[in-house]
C-alpha atoms as one frame of an Amber mdcrd trajectory, in Angstrom:
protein
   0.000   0.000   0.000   1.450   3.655  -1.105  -0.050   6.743   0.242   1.337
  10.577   0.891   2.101  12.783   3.599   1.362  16.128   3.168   0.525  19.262
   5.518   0.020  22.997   4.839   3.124  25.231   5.109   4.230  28.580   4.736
   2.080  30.586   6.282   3.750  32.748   8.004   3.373  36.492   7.225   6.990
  38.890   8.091   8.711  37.917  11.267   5.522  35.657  12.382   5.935  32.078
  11.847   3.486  29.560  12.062   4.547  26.021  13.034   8.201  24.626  12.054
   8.149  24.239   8.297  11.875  22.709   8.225  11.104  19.840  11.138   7.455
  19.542   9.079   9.179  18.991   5.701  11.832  16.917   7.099   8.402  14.174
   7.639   6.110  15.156   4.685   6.156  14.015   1.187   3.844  16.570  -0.331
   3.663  20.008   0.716   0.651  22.745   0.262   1.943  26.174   0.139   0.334
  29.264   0.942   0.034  32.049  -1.752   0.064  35.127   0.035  -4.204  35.198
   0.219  -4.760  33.706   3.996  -0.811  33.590   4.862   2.314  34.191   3.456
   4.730  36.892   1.703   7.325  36.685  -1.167  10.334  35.823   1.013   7.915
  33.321   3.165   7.069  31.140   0.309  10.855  31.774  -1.278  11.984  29.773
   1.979   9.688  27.422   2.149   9.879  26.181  -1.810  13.396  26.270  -1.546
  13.792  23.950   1.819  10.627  21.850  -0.010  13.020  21.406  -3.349  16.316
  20.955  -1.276  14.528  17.591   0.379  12.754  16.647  -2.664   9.258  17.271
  -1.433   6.501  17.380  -3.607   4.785  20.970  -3.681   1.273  22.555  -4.550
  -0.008  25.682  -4.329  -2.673  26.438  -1.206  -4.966  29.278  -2.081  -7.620
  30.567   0.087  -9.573  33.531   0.888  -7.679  36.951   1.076  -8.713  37.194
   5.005  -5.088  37.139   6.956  -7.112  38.402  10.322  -9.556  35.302   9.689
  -6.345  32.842   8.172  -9.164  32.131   5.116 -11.018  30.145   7.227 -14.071
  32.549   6.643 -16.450  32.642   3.844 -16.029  36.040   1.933 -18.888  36.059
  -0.178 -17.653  36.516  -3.973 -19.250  35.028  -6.926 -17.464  32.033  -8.468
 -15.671  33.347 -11.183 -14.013  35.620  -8.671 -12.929  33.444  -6.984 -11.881
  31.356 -10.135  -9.900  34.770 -10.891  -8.850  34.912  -7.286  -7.071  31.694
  -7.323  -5.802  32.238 -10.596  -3.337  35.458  -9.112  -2.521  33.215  -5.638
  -1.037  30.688  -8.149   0.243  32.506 -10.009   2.213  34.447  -7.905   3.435
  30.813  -5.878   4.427  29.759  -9.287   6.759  32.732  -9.897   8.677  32.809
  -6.574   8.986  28.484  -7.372  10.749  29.380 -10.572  13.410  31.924  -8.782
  13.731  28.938  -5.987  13.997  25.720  -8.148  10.601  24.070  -7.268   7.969
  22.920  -9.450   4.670  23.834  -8.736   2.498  20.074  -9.397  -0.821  20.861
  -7.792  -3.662  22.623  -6.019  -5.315  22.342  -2.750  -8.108  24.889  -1.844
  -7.480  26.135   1.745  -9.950  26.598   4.611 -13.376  28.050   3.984 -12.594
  27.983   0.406 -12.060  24.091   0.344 -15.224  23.387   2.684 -16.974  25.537
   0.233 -15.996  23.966  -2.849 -16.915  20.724  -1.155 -20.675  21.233  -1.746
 -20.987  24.074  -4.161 -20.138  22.279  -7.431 -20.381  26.199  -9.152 -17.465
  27.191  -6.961 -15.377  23.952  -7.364 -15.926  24.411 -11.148 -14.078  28.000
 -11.363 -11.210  26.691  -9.320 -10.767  23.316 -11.490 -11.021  26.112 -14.641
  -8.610  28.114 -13.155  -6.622  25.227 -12.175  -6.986  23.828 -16.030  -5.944
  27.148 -17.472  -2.635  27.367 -15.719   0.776  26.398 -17.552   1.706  23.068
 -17.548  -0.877  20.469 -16.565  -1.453  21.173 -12.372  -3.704  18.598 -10.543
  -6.142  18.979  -8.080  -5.608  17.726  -4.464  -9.772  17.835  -2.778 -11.208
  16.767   0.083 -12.412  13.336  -0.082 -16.104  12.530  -1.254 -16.687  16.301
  -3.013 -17.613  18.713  -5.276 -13.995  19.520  -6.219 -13.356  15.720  -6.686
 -16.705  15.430  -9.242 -15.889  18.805 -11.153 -12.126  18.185 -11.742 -13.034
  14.716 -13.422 -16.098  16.530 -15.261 -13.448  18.742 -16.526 -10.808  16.027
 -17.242  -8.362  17.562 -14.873  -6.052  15.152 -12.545  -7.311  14.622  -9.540
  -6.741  13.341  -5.905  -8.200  12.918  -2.944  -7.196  13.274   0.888  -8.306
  12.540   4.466  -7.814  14.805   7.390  -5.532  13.322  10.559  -6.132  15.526
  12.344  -9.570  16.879  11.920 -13.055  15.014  13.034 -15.695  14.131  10.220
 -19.433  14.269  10.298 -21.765  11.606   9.186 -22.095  13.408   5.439 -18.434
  12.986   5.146 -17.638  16.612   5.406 -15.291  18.213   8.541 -16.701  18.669
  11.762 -16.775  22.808  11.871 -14.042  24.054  13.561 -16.196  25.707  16.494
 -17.276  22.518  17.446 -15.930  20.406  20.442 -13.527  17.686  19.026 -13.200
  19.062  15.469  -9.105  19.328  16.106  -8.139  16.002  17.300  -4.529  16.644
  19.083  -3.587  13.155  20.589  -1.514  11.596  18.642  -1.314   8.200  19.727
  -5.308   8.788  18.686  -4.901  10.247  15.532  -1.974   7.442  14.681  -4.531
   4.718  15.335  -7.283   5.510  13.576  -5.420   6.614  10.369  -4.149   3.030
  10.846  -7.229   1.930  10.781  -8.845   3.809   8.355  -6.315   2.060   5.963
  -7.126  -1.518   6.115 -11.411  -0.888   6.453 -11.024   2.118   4.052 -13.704
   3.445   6.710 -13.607   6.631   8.855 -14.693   7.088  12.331 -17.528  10.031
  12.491 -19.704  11.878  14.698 -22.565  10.665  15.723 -22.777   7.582  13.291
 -21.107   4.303  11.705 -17.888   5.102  10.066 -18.176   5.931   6.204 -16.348
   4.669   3.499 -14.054   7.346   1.954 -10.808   7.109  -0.951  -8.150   8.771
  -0.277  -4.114   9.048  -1.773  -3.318  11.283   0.608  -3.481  12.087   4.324
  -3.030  15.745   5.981  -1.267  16.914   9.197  -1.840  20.784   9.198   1.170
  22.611  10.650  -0.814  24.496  12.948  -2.112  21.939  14.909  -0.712  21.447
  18.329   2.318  18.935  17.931   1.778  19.068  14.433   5.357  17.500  13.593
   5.345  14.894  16.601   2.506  14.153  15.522   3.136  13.941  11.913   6.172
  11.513  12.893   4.557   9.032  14.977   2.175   8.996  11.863   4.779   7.955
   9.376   6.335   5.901  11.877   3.078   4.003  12.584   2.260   3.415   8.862
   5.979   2.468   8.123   5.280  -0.700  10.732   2.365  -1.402   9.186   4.270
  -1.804   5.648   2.319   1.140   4.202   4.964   3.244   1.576   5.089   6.841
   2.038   5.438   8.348  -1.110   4.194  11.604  -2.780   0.807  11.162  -5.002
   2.457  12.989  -7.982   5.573  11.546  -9.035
């Protein structure tokens, strides 16, 4: 069995860091980078492309709102092809500072709000999978397992992949549990370890309030702003390692 590590980095903004991008990347075999719309600056993602292409790491671009006081995990409300457009500039921009650093950009993964939105508004997932499609070179799509990014990417005969959350706590419809809810961040590792271990020989995931679902995924995330983020993102890898699972990046 062969599935990737990945976890959202570089977003940072100036002299604020958020989480420990080297340690993080030292564990990860895909990474999502930040654009500069919920996080990030030019010499933010400069440093973290360049320590992402120095250990080989696999890297995609992580768009999201333009909401730095909210970190894009608030809806703005914009019509879709603004946000198509919107995207479009946040990639564009990652794609530039990768060129100057010696990374390859290979993919997109909708941040925050933006993802949980395209999850279920299949207007919305299909301006980001046209702006995604429109880009040089031929980017895929990294989506939240079971969605409306997934369906509109393969409408549209884009690449596409899907991930599970170690970290975060699903509802019965398959979708996150919000993050103001009690137990949406799930911290323990040991916990999280487990279940992802799990998860990968029923191919079933634990919800609340119901029987686990079934859900596909190529790809699990550890955000880097979770609490122990890269302790926990080790003892993940370790765990799978023992259970003869290959950690390897989805695009190769």
């Amino acid at each position: 069995m062969k599935i990737d590590l990945n976890s959202d980095l570089g977003e940072g903004f100036g002299p604020w860091e958020m989480g420990d991008d080297a340690a993080m990347l030292d564990v990860v075999t895909s990474a999502n980078i930040a654009c500069g719309g919920h996080a990030s600056d030019p010499e933010t993602m400069f440093a973290t492309l360049s320590m992402a292409a120095a250990r080989g790491v696999v890297v995609g671009a992580h768009p999201g709102y333009n909401d730095r006081e909210g970190f894009g995990r608030r809806v703005i409300p914009m019509a879709p092809t603004e946000i198509g457009r919107m995207v479009a500039a946040q990639v564009g921009a990652l794609a530039g500072v990768a060129a100057l650093a010696g990374a390859e950009l290979r993919y997109v993964k909708p941040h925050g709000a933006l993802a949980n939105l395209a999850a279920d508004d299949r207007a919305v997932a299909d301006a980001i999978v046209a702006s995604v499609a429109a880009q040089p070179g031929s980017l895929a799509v990294l989506a939240i397992s079971g969605t409306e990014l997934e369906h509109a990417a393969r409408a549209a005969n884009v690449e596409v992949f899907s991930e599970i959350f170690a970290d975060r706590a699903y509802l019965p419809t398959g979708r996150l549990v919000p993050r103001s809810r009690p137990g949406a961040v799930l911290e323990d590792a040991e916990a999280v370890a487990s279940r992802l271990v799990d998860f990968l020989k029923s191919g079933r995931m634990p919800v609340q309030g119901g029987a686990a679902i079934p859900l596909a995924a190529q790809s699990i995330c550890v955000h880097g702003d979770t609490k122990g983020a890269v302790e926990m993102a080790r003892l993940v890898r370790a765990r799978l390692k023992e259970e003869g699972v290959n950690l390897a990046p989805f695009l190769t």
